[in-house]
Structures are given as C-alpha cells and as structure tokens.
C-alpha positions in Angstrom: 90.7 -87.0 32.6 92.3 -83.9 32.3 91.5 -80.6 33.1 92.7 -77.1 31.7 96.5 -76.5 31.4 97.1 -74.2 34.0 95.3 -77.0 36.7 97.7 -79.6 35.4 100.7 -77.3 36.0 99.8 -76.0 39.4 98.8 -79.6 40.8 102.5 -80.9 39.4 104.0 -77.7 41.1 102.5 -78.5 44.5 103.2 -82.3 43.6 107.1 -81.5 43.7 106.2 -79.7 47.1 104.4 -82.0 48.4 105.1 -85.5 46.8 101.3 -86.6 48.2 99.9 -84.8 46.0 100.9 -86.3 43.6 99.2 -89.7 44.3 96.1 -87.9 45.3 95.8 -85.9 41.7 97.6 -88.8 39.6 94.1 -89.3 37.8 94.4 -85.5 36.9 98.7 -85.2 36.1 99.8 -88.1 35.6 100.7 -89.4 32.0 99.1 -92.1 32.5 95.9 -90.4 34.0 92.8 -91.5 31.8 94.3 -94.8 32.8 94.1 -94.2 36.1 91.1 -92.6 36.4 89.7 -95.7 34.8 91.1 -98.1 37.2 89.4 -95.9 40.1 86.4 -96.0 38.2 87.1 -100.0 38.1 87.6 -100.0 41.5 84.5 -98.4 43.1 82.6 -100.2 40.5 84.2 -103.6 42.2 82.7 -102.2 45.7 79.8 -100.8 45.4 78.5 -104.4 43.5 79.9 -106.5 46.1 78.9 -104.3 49.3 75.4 -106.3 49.7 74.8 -103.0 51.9 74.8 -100.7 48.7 71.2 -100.1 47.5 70.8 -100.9 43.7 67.8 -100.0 42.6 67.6 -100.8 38.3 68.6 -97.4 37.5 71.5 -96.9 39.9 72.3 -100.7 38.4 72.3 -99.5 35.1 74.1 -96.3 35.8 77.4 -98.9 37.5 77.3 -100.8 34.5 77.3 -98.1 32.1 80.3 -97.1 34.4 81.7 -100.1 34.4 81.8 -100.7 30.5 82.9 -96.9 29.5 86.0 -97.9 32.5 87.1 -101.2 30.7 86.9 -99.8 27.0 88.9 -96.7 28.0 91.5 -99.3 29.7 91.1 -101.2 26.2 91.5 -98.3 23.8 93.9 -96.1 25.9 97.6 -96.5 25.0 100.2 -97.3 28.2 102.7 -94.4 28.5 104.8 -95.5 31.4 105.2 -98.9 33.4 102.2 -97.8 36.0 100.0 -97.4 32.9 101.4 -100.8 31.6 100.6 -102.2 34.7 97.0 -100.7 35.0 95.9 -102.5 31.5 98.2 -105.4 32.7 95.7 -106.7 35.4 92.6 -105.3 34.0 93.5 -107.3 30.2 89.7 -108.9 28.8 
C-alpha cells in the first residue's frame, strides 16, 4: 500500500524523529507494508463479523468478504521481506 515516493520518505523522516510514527504508518513504510496493511484489513474484518452490534445488511456483507478474500490472497501471494512480514503470513497460513 504505498503511496508516492516523496510520502514514503517524509513519513520514515519523521519516523526517525518520532519512532511512533513509525508503527502508526508501517502499512505505508514499512518493507513489509502490503503485508501489513493486509493483516489490518484481516483484523477489522475479524471485528466487525464478530461485533453482533455491527449492522450487516447483504451488501455491507458482501463488501467484508470481498475484503476479506482480497486480504488473505495478498497475504498468500505477497513475498515476506523481514521477520515481521514472516510473522504476518506465519499466523494467517491457509
């Protein structure tokens, strides 16, 4: 999930400022980030289908599992590039 160049390189720059950052735009700078971004995608996914609270009315339904099956191919197809991306397709294996 990444965005144009100069993005990426501000984001790391305030990252090294601010190590917080970092975690908060990991989906964006990370090496790993498509990964990532799937895993969050994974993980709201998770909630919002077991929160009995959430409405899910057919085509919001259909629009989570869309969501849900794009997130689990992209961990699929996506190559690891460091030990947090390992671990991401680790515990999210078919």
């Amino acid at each position: 999930m990444a965005g144009p160049e100069w993005v990426i390189s501000l984001l790391r720059d305030a990252a090294a400022i601010v190590p917080e950052i970092g975690e908060c735009a990991a989906a964006v700078v990370h090496e790993d980030a498509k990964l990532i971004a799937a895993e969050m995608d994974l993980e709201w996914v998770t909630a919002v289908l077991d929160d009995p609270r959430q409405p899910k009315p057919p085509d919001r339904l259909a629009e989570i599992h869309k969501k849900l099956r794009d997130a689990k191919a992209i961990v699929a197809e996506t190559e690891a590039v460091t030990p947090r991306g390992q671990a991401i397709k680790r515990r999210h294996a078919a």
